[in-house]
mmCIF entry with sequence, helices, sheets and N, C-alpha, C, O atoms, coordinates in Angstrom:
data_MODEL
# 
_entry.id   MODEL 
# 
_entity.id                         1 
_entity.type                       polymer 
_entity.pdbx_number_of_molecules   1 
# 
_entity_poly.entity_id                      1 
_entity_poly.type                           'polypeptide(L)' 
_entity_poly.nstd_linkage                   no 
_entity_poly.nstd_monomer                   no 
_entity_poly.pdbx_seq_one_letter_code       
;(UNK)(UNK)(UNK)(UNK)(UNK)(UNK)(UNK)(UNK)(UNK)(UNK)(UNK)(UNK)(UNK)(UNK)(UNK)(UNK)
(UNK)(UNK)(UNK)(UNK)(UNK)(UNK)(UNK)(UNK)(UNK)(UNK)(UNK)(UNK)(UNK)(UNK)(UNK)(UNK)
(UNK)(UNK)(UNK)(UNK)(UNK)(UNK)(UNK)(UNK)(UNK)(UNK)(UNK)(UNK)(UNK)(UNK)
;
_entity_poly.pdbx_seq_one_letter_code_can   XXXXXXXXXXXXXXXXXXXXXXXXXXXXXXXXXXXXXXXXXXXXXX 
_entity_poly.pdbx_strand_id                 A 
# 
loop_
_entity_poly_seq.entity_id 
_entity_poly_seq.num 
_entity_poly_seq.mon_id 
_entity_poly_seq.hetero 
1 1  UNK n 
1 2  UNK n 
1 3  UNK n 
1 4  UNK n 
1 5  UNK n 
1 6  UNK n 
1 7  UNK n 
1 8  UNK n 
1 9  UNK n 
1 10 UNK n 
1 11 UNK n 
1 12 UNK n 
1 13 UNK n 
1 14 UNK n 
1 15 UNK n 
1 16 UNK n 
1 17 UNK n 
1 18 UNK n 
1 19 UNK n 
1 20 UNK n 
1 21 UNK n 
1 22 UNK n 
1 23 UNK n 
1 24 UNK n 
1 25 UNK n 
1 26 UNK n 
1 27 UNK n 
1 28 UNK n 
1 29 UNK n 
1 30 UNK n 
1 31 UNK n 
1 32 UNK n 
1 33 UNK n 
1 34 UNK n 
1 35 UNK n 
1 36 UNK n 
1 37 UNK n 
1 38 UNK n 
1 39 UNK n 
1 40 UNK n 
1 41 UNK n 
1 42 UNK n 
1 43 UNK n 
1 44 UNK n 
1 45 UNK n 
1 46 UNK n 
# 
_struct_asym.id          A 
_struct_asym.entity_id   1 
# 
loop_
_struct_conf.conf_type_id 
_struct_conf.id 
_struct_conf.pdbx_PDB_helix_id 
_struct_conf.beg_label_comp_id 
_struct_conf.beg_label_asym_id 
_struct_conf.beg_label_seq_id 
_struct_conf.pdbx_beg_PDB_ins_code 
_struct_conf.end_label_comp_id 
_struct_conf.end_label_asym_id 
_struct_conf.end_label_seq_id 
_struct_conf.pdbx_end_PDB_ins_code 
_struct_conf.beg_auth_comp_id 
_struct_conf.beg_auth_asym_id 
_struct_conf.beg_auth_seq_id 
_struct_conf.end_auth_comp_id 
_struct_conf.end_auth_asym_id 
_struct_conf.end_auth_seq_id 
_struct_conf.pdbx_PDB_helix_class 
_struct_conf.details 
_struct_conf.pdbx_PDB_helix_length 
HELX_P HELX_P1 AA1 UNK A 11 ? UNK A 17 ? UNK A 11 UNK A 17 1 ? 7 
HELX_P HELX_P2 AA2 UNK A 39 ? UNK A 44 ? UNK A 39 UNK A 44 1 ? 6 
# 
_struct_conf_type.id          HELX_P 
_struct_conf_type.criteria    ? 
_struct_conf_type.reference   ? 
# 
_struct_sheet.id               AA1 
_struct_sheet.type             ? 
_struct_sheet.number_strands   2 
_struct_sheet.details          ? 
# 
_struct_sheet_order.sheet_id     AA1 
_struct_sheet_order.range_id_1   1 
_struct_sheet_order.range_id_2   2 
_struct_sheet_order.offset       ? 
_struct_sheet_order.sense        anti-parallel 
# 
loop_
_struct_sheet_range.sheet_id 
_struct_sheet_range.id 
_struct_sheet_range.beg_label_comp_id 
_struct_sheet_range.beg_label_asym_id 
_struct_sheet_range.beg_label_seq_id 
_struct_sheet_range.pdbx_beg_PDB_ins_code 
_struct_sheet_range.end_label_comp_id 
_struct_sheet_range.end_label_asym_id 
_struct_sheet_range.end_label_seq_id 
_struct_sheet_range.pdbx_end_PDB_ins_code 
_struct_sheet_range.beg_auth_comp_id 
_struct_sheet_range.beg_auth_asym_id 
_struct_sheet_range.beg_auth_seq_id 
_struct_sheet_range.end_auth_comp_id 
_struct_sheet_range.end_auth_asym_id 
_struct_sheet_range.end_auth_seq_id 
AA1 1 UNK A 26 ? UNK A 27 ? UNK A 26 UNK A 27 
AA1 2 UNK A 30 ? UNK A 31 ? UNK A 30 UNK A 31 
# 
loop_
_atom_site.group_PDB 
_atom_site.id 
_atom_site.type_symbol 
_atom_site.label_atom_id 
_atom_site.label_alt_id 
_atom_site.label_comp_id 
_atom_site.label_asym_id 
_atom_site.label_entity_id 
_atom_site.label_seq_id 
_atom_site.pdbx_PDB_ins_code 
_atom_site.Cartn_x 
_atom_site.Cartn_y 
_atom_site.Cartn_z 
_atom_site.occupancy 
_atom_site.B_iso_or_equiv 
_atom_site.pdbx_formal_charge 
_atom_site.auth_seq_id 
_atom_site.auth_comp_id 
_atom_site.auth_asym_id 
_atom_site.auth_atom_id 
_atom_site.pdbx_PDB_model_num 
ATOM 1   N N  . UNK A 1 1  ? 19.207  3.805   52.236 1.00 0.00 ? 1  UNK A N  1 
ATOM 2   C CA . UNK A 1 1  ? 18.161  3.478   51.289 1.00 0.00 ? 1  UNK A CA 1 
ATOM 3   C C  . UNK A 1 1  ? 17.662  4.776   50.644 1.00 0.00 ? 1  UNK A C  1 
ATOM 4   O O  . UNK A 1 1  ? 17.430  5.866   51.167 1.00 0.00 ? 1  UNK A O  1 
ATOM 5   N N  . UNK A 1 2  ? 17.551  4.352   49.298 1.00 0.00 ? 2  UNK A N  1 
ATOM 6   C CA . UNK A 1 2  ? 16.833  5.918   48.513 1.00 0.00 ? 2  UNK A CA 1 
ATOM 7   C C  . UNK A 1 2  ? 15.219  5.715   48.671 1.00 0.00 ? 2  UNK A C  1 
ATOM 8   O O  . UNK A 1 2  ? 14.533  4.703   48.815 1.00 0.00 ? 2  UNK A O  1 
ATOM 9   N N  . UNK A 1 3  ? 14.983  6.763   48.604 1.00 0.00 ? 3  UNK A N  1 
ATOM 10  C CA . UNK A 1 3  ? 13.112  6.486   48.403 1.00 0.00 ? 3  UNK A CA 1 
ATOM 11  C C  . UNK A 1 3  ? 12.419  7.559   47.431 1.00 0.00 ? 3  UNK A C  1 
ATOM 12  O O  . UNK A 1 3  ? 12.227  8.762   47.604 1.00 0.00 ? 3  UNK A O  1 
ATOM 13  N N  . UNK A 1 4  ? 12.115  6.740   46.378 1.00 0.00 ? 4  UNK A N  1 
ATOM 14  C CA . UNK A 1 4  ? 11.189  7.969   45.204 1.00 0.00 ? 4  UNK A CA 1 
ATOM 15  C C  . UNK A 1 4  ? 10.951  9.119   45.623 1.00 0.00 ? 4  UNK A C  1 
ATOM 16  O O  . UNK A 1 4  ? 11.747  9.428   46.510 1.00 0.00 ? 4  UNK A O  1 
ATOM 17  N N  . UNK A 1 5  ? 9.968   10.161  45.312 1.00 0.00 ? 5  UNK A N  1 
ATOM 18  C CA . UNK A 1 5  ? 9.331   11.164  45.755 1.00 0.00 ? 5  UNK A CA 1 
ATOM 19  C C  . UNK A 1 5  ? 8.509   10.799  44.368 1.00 0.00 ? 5  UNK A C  1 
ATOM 20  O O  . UNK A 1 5  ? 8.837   10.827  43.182 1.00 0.00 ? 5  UNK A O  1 
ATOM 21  N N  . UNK A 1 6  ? 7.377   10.469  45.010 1.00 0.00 ? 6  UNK A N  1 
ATOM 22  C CA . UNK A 1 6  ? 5.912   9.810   44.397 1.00 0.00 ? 6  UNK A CA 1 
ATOM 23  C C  . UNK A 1 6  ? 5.167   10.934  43.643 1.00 0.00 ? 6  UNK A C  1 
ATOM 24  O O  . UNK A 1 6  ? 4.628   11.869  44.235 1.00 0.00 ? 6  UNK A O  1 
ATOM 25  N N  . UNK A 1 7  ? 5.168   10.803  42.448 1.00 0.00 ? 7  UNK A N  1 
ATOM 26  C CA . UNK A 1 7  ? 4.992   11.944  41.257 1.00 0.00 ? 7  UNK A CA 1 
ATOM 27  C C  . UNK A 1 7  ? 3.739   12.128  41.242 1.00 0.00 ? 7  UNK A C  1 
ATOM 28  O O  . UNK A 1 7  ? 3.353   11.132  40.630 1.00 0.00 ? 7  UNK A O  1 
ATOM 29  N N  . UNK A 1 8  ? 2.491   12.953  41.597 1.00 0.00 ? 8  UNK A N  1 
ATOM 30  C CA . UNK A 1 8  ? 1.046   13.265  42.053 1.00 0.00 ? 8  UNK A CA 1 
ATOM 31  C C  . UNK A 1 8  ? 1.107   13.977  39.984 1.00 0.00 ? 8  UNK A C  1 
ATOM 32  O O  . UNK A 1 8  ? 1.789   14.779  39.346 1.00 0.00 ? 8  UNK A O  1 
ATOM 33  N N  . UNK A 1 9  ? 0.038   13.117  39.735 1.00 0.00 ? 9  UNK A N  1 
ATOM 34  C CA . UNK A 1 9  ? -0.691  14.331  38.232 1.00 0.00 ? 9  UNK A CA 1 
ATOM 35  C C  . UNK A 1 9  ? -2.265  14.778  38.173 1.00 0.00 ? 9  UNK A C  1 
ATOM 36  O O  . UNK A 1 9  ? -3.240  14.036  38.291 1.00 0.00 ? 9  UNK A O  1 
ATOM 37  N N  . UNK A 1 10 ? -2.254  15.740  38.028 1.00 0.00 ? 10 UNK A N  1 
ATOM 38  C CA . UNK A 1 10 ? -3.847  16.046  37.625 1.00 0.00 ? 10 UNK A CA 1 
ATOM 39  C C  . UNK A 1 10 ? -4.711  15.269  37.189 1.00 0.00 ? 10 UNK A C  1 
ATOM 40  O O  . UNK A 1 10 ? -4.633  14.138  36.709 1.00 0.00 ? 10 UNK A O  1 
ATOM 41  N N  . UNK A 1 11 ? -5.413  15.840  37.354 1.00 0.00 ? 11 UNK A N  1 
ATOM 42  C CA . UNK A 1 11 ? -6.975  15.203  36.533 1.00 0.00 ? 11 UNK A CA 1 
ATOM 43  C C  . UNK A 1 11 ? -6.987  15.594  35.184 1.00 0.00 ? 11 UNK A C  1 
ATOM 44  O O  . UNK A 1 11 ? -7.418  14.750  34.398 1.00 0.00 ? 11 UNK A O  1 
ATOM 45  N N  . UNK A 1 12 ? -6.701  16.430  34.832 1.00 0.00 ? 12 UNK A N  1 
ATOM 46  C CA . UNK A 1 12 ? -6.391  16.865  33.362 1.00 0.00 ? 12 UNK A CA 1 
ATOM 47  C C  . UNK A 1 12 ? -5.337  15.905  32.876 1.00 0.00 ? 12 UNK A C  1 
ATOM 48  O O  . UNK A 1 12 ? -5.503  14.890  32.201 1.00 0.00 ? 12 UNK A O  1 
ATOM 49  N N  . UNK A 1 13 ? -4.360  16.357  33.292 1.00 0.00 ? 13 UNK A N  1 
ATOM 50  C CA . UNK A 1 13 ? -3.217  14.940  32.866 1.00 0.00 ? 13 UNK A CA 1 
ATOM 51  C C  . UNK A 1 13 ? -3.628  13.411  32.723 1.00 0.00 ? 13 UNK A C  1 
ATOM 52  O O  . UNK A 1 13 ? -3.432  12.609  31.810 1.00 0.00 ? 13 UNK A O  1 
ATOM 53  N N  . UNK A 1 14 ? -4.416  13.263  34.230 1.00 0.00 ? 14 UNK A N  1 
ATOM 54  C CA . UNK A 1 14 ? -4.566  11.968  33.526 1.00 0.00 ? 14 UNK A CA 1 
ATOM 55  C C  . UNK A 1 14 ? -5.627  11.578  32.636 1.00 0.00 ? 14 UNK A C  1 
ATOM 56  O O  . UNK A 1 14 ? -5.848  10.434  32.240 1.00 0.00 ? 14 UNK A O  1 
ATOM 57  N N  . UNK A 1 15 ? -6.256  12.607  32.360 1.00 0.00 ? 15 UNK A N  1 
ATOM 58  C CA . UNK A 1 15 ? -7.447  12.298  31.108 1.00 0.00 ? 15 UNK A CA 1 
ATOM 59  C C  . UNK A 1 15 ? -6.770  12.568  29.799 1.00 0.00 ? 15 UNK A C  1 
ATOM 60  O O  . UNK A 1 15 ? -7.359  12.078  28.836 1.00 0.00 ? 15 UNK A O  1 
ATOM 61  N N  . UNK A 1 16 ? -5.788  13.162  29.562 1.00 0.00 ? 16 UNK A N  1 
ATOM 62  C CA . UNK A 1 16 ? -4.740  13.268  28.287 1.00 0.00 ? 16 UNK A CA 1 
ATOM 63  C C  . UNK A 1 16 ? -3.947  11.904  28.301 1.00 0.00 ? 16 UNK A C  1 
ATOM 64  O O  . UNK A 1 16 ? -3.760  11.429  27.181 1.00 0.00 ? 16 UNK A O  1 
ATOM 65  N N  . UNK A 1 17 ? -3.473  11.226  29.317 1.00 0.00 ? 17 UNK A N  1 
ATOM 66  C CA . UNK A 1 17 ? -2.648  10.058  29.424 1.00 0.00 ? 17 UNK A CA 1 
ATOM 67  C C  . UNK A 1 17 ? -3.265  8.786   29.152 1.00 0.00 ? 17 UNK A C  1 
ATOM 68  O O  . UNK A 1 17 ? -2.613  7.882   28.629 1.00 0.00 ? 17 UNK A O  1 
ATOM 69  N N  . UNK A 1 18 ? -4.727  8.625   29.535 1.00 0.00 ? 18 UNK A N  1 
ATOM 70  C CA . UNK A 1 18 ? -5.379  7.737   29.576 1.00 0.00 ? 18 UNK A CA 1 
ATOM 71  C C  . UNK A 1 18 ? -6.048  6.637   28.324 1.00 0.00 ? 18 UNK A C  1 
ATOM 72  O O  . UNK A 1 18 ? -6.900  6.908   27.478 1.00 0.00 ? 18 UNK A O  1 
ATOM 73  N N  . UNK A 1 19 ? -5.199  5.099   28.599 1.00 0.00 ? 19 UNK A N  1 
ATOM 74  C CA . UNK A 1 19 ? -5.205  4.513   27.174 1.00 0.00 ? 19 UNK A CA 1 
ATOM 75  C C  . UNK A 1 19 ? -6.542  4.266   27.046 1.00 0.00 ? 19 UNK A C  1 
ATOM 76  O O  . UNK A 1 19 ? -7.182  4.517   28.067 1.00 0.00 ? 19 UNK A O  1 
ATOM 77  N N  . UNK A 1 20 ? -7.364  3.724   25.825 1.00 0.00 ? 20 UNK A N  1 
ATOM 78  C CA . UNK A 1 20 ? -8.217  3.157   25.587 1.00 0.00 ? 20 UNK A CA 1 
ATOM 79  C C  . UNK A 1 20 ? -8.738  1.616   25.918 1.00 0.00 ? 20 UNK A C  1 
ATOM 80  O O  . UNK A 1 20 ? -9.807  1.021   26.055 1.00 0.00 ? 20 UNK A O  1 
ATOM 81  N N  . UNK A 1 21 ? -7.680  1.414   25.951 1.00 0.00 ? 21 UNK A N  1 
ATOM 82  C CA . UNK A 1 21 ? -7.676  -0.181  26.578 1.00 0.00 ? 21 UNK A CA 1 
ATOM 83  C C  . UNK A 1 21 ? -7.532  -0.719  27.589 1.00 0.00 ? 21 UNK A C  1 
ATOM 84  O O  . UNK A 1 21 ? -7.792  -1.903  27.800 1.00 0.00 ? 21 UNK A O  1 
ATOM 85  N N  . UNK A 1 22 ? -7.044  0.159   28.460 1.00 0.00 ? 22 UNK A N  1 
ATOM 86  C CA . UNK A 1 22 ? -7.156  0.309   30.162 1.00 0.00 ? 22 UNK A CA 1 
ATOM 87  C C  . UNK A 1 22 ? -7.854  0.423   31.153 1.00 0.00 ? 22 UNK A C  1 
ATOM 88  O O  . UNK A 1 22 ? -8.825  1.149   30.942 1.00 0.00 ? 22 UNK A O  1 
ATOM 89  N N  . UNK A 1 23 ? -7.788  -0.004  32.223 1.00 0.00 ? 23 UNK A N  1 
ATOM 90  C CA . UNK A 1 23 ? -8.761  0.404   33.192 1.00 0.00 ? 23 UNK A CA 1 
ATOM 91  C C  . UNK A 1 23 ? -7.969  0.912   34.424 1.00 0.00 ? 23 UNK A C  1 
ATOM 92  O O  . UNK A 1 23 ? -7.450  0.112   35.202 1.00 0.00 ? 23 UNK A O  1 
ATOM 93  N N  . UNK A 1 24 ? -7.883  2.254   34.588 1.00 0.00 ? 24 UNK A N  1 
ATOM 94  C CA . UNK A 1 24 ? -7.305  3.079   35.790 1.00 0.00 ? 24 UNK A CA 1 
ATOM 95  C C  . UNK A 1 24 ? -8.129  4.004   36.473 1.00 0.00 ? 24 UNK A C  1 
ATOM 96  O O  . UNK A 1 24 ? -9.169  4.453   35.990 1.00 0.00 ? 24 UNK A O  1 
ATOM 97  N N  . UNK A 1 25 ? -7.665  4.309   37.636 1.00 0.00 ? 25 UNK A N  1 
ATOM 98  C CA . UNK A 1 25 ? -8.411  5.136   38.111 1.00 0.00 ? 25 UNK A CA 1 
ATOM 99  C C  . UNK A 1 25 ? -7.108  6.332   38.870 1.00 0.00 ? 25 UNK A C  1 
ATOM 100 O O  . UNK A 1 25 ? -5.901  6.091   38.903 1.00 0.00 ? 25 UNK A O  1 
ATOM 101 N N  . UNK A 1 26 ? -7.547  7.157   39.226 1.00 0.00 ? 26 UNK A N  1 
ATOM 102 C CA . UNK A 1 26 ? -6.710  8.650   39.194 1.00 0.00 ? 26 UNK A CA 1 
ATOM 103 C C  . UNK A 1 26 ? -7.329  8.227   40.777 1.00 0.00 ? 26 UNK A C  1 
ATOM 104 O O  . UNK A 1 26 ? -8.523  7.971   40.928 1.00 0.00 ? 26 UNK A O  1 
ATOM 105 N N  . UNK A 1 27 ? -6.519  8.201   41.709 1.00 0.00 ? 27 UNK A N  1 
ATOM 106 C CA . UNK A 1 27 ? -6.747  7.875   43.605 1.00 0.00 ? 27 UNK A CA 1 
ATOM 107 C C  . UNK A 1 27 ? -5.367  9.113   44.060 1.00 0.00 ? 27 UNK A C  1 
ATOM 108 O O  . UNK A 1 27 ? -4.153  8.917   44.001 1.00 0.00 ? 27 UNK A O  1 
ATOM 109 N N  . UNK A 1 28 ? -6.046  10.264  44.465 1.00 0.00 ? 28 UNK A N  1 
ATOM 110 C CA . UNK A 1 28 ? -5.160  11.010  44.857 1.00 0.00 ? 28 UNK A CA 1 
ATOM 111 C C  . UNK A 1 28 ? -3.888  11.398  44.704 1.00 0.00 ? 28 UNK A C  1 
ATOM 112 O O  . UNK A 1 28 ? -2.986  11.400  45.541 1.00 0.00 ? 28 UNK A O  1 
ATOM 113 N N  . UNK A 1 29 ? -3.872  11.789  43.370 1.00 0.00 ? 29 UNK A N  1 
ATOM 114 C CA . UNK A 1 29 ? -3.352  11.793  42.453 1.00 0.00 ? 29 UNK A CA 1 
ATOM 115 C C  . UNK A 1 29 ? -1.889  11.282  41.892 1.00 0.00 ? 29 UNK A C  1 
ATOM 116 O O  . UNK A 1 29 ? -0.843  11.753  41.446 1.00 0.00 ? 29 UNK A O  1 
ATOM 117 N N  . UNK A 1 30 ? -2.582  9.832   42.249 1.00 0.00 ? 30 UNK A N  1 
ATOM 118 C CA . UNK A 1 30 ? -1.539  8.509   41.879 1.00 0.00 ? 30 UNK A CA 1 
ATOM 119 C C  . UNK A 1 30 ? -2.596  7.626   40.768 1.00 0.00 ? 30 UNK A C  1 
ATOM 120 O O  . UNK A 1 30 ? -3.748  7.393   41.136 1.00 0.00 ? 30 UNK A O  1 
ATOM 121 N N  . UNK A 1 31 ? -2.270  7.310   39.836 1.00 0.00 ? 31 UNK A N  1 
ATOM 122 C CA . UNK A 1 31 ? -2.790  6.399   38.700 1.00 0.00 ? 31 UNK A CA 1 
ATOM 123 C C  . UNK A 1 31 ? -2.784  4.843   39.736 1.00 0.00 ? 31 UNK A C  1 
ATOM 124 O O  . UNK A 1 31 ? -2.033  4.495   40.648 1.00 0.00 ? 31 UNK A O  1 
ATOM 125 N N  . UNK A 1 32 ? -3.803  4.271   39.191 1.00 0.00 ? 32 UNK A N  1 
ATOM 126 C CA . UNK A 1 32 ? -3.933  2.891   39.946 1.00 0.00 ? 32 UNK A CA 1 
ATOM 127 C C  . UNK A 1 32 ? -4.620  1.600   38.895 1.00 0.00 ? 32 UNK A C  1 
ATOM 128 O O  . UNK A 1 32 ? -5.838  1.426   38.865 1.00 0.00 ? 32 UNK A O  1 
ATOM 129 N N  . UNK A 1 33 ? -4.055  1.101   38.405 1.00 0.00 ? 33 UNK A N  1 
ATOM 130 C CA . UNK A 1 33 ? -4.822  -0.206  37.652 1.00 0.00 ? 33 UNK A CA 1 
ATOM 131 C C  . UNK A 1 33 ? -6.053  -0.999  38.423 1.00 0.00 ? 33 UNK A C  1 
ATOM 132 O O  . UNK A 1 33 ? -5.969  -1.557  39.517 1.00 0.00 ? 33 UNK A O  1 
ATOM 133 N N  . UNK A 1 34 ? -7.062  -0.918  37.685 1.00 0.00 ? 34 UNK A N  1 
ATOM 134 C CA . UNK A 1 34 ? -8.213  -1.410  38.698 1.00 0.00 ? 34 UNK A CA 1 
ATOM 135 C C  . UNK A 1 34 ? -8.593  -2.677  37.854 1.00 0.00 ? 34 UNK A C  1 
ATOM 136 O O  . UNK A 1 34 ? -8.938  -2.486  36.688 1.00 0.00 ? 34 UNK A O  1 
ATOM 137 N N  . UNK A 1 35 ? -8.553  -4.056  38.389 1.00 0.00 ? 35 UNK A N  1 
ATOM 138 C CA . UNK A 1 35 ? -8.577  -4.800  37.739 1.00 0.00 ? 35 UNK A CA 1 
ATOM 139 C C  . UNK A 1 35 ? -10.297 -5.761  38.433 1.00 0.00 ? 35 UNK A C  1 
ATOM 140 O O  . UNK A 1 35 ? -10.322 -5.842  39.661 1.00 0.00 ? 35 UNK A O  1 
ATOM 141 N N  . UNK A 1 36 ? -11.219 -6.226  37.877 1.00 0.00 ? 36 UNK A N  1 
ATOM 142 C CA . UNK A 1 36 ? -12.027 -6.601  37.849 1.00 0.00 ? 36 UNK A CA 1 
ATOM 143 C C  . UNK A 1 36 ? -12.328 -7.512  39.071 1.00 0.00 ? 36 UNK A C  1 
ATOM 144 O O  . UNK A 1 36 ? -11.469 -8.367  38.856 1.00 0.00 ? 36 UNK A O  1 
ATOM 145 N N  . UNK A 1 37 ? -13.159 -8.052  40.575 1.00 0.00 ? 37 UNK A N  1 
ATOM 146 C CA . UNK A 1 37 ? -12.918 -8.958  40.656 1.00 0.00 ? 37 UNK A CA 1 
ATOM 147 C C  . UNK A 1 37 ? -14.225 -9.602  41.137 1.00 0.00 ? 37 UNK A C  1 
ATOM 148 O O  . UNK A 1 37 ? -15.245 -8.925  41.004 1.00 0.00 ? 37 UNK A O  1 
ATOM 149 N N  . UNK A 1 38 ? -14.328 -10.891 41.708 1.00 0.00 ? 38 UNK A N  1 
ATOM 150 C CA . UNK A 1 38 ? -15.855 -12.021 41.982 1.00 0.00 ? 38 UNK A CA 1 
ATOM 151 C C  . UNK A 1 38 ? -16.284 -11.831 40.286 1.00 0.00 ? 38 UNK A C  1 
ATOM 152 O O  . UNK A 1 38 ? -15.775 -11.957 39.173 1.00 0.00 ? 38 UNK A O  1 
ATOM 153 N N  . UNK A 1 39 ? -17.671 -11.413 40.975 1.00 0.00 ? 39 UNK A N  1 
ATOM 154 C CA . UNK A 1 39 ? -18.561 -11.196 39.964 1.00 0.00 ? 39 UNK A CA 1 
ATOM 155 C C  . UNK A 1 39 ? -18.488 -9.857  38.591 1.00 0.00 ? 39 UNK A C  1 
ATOM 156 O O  . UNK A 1 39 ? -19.028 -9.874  37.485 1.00 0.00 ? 39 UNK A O  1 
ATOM 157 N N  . UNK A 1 40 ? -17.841 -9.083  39.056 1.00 0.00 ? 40 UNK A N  1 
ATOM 158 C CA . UNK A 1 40 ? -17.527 -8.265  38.075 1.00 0.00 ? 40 UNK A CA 1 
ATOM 159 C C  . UNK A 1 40 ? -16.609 -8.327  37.268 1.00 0.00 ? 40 UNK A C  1 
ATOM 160 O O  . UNK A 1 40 ? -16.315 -7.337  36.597 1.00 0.00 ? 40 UNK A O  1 
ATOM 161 N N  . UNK A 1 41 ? -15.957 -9.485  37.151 1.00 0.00 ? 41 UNK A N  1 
ATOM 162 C CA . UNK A 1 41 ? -14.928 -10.335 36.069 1.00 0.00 ? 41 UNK A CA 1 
ATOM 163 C C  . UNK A 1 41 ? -15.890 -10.835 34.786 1.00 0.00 ? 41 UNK A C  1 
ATOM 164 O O  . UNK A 1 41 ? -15.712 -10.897 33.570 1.00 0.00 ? 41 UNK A O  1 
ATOM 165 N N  . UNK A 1 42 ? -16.864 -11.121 35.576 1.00 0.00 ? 42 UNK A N  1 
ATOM 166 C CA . UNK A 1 42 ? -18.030 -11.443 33.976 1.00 0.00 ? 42 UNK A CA 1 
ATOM 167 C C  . UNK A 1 42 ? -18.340 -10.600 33.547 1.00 0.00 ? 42 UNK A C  1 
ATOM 168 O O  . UNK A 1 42 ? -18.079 -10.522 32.347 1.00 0.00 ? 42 UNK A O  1 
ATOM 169 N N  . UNK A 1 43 ? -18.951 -9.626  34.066 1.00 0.00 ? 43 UNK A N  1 
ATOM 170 C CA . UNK A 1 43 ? -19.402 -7.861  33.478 1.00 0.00 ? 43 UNK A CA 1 
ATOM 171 C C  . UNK A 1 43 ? -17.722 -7.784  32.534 1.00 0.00 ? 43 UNK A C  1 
ATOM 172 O O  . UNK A 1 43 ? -17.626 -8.176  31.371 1.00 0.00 ? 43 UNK A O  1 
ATOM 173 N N  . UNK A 1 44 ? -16.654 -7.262  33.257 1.00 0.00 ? 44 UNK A N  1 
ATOM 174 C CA . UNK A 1 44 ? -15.738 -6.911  32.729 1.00 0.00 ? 44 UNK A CA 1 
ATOM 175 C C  . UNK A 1 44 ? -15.419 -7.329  31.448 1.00 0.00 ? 44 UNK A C  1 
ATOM 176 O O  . UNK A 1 44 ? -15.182 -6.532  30.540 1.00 0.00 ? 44 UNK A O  1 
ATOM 177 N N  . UNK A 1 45 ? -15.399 -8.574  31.317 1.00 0.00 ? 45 UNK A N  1 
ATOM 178 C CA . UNK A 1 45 ? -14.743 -9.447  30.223 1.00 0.00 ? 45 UNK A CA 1 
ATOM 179 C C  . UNK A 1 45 ? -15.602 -9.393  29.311 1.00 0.00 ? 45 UNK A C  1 
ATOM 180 O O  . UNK A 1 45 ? -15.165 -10.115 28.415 1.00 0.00 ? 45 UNK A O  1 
ATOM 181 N N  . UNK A 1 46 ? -17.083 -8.736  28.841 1.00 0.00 ? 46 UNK A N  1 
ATOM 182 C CA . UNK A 1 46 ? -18.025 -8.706  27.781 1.00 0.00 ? 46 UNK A CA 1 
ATOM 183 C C  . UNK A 1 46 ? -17.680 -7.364  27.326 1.00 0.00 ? 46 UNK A C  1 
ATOM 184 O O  . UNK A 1 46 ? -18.268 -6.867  26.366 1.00 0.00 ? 46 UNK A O  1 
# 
């Protein structure tokens, strides 16, 4: 079996990478989609 070697980017990087329409968060320096959930799906979605 092959296994990646898991690509770590800055904080700088990911503030240059980072779309407008997204919601990520930079977690040791792995990008992570943070998606809304319960009650903060209503906040989110306004």
């Amino acid at each position: 079996m092959v296994q990646a070697i898991p690509q770590f980017i800055t904080f700088d990087e990911f503030i240059a990478w980072y779309p407008e329409d997204g919601r990520y968060e930079l977690i040791n320096g792995k990008v992570c989609e943070v998606k809304p959930t319960g009650s903060h799906e209503q906040v989110g979605d306004t």
